[in-house]
MARBA-3410 file (N, C-alpha, C, O; in Angstrom, 1 decimal):
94
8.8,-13.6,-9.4,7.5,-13.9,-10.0,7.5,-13.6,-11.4,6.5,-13.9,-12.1 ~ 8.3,-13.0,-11.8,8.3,-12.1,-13.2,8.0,-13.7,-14.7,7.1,-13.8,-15.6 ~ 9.2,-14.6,-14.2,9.1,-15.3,-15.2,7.9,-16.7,-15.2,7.9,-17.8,-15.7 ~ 7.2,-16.1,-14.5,5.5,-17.0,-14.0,4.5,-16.0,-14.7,3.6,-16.3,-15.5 ~ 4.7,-14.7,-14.2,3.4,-13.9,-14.7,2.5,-13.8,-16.2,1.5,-13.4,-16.6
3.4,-14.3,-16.5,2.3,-14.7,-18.2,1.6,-16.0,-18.4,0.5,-16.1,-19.1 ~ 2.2,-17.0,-17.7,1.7,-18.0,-17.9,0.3,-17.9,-16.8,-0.7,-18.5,-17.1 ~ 0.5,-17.3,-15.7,-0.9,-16.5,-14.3,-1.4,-15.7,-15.0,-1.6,-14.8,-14.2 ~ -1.7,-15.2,-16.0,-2.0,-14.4,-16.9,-3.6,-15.3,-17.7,-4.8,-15.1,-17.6 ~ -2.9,-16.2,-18.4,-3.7,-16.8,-19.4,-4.3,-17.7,-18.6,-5.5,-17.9,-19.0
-4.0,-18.1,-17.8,-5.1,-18.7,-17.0,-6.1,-18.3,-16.0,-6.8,-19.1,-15.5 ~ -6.0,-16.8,-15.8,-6.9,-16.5,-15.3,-6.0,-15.8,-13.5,-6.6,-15.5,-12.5 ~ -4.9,-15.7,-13.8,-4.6,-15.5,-12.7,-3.5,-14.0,-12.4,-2.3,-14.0,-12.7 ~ -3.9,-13.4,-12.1,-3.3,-12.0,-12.4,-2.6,-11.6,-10.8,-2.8,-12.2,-9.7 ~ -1.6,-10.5,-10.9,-0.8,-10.4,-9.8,-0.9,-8.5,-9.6,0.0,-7.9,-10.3
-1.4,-8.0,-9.1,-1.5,-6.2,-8.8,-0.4,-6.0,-7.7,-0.2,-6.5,-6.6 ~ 0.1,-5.2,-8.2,0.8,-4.1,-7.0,0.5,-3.2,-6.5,0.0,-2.5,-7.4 ~ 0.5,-2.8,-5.4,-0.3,-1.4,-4.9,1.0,-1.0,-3.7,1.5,-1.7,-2.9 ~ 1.5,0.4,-4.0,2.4,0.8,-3.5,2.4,2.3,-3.2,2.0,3.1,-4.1 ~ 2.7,2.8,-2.2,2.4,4.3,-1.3,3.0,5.3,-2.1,2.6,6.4,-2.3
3.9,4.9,-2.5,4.9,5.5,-3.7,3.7,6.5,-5.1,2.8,5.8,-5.7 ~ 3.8,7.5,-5.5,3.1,8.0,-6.3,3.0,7.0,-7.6,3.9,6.1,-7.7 ~ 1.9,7.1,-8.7,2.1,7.2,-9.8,3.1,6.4,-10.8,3.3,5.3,-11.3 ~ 3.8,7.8,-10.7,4.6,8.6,-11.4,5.9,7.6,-11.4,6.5,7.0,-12.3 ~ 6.2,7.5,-9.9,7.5,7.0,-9.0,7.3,5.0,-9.6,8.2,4.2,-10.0
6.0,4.7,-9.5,5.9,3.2,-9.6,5.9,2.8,-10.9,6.0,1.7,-11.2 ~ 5.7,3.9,-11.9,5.2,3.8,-13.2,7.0,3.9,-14.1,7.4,3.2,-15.0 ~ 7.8,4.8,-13.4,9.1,4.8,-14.1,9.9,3.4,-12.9,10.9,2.8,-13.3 ~ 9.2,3.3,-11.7,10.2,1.5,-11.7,9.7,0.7,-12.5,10.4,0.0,-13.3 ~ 8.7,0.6,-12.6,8.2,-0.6,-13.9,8.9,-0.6,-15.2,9.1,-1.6,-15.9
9.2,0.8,-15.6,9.6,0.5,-16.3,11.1,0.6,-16.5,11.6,-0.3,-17.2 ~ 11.9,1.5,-15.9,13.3,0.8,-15.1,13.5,-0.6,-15.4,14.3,-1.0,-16.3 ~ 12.8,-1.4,-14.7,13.2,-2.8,-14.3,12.7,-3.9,-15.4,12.8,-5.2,-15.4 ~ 12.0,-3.0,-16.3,11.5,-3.7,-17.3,10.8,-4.9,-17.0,11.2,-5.8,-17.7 ~ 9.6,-5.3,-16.1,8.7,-6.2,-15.4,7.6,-5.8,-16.1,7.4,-4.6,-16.6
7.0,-6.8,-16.2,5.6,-6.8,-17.2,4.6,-6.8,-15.8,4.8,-7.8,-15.1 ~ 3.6,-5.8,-15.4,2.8,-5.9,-13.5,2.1,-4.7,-13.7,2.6,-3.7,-14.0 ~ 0.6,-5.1,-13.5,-0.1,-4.2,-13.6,0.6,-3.2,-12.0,1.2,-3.9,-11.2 ~ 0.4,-1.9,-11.7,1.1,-1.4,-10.5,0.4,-0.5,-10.5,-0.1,0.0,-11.5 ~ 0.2,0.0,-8.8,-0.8,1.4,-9.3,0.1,2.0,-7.7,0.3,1.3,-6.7
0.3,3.4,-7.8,0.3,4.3,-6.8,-0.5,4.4,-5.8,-1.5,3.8,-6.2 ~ -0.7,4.8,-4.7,-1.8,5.1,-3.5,-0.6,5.8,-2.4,0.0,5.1,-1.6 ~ -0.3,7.3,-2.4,0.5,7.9,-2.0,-0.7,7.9,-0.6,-0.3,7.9,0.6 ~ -1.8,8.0,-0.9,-2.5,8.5,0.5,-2.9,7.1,1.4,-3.7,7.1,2.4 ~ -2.2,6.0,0.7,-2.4,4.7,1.5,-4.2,4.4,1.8,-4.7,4.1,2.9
-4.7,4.6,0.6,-6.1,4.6,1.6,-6.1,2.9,0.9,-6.1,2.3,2.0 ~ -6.1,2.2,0.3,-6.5,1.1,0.2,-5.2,0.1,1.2,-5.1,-1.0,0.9 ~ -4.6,0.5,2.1,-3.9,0.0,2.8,-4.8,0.0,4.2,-5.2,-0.9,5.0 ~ -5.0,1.5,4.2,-5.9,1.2,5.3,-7.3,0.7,5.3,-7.7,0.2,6.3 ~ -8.1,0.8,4.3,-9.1,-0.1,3.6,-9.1,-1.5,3.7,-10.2,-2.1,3.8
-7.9,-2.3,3.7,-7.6,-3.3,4.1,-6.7,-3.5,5.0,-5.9,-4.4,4.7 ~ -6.6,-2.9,6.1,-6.0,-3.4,7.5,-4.4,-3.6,6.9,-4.1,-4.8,6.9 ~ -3.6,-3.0,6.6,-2.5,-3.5,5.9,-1.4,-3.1,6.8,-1.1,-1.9,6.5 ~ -0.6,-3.4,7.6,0.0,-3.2,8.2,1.6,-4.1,8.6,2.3,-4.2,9.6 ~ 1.6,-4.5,7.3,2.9,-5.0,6.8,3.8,-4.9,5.2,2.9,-4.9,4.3
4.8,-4.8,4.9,4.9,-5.0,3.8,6.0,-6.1,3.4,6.9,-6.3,4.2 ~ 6.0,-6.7,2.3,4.8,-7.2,1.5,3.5,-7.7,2.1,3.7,-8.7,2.9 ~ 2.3,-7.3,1.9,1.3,-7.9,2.6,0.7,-8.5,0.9,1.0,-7.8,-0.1 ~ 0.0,-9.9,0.7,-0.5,-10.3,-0.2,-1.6,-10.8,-0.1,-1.6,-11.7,0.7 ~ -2.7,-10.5,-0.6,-3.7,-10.6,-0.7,-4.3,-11.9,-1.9,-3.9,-11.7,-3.0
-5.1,-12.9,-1.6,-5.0,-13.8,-2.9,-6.8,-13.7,-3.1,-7.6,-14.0,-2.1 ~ -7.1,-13.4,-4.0,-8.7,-13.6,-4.3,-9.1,-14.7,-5.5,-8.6,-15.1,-6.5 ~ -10.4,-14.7,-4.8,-10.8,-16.0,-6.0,-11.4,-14.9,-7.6,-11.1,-13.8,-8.1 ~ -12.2,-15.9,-8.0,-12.5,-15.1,-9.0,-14.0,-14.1,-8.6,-14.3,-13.1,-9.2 ~ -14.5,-14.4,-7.8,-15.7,-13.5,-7.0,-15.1,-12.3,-6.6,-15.6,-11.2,-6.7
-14.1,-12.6,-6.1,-13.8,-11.3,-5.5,-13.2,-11.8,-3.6,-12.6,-11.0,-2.9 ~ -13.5,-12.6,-3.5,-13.2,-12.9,-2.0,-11.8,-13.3,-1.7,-11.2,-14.0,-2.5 ~ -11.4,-12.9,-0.5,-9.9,-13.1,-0.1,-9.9,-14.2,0.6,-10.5,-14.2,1.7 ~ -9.3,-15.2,0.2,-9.0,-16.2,0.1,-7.7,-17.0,1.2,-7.5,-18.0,1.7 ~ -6.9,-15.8,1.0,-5.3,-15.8,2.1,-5.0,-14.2,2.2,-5.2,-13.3,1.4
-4.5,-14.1,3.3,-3.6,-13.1,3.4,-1.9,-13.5,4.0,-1.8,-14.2,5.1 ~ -1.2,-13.2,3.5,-0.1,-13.4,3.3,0.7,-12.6,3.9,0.2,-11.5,3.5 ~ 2.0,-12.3,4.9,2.6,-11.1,5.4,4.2,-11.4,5.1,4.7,-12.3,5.6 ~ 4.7,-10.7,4.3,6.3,-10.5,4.0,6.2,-11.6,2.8,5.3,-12.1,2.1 ~ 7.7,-11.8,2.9,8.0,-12.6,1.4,9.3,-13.6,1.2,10.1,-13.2,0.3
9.5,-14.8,1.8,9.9,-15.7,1.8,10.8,-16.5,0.9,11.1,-16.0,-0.2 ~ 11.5,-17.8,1.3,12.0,-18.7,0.5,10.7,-19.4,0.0,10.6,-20.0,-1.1 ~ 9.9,-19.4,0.8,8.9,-20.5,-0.1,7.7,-19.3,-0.2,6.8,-19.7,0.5 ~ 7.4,-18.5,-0.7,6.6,-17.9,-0.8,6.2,-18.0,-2.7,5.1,-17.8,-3.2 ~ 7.3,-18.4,-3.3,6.9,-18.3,-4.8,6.0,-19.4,-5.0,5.0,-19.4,-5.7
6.5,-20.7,-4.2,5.5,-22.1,-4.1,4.5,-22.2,-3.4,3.8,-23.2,-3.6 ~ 4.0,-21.1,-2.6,2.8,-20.5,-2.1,2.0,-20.2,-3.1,0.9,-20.5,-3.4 ~ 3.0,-19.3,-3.4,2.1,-18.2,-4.9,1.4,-19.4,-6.1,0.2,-19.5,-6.6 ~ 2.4,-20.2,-6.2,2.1,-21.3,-7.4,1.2,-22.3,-7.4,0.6,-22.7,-8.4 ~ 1.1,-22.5,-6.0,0.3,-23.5,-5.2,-1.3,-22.6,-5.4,-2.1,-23.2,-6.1
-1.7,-21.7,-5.0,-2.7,-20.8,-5.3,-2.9,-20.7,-6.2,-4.1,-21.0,-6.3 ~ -2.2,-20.3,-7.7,-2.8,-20.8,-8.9,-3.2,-22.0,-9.5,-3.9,-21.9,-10.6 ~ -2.9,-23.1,-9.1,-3.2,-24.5,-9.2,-4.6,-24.5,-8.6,-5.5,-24.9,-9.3 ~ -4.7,-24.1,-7.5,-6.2,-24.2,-6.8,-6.7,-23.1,-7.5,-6.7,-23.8,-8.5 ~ -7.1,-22.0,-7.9,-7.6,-21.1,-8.1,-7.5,-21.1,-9.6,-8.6,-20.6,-9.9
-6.8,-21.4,-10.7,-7.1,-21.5,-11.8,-6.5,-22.7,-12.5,-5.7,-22.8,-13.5 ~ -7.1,-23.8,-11.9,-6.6,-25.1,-12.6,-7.0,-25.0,-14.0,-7.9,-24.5,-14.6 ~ -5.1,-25.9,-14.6,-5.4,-26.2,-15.9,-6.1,-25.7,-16.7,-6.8,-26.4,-17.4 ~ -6.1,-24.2,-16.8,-6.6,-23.6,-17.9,-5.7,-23.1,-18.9,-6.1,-22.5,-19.9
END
């Protein structure tokens, strides 16, 4: 996804990570791997459980209101064209 995220960026279309992993732990992979992703820690899983999450990768796609739109479980050969396919509908041509 890395070499899409800018161009999902300027059009309105952004990609979060949320991972059980502290902080600290997700903040030195990001930058490890040198990926440009907003990422945030939740060691106590509550937004996992907040949203029934009981897979991983689970992906969550929202519009611009706020509403979820797809949920998504694991992560595929065609899952990037999923991904792509969702910014076309969700932020055409901007």
């Amino acid at each position: 996804m890395q070499p899409y995220m800018a161009e999902w960026r300027e059009r309105g279309f952004d990609v979060i990570f949320v991972t059980t992993t502290s902080r600290e732990n997700m903040t030195r992979f990001v930058a490890d791997a040198e990926v440009e992703m907003d990422a945030y820690g939740d060691p106590e899983a509550a937004m996992h459980e907040a949203y029934s999450v009981r897979a991983l990768p689970t992906s969550f796609i929202l519009d611009d209101g706020g509403r979820i739109r797809e949920i998504t479980l694991g992560w595929g050969p065609d899952s990037l064209e999923e991904m792509e396919s969702w910014v076309e509908e969700l932020a055409p041509g901007r």
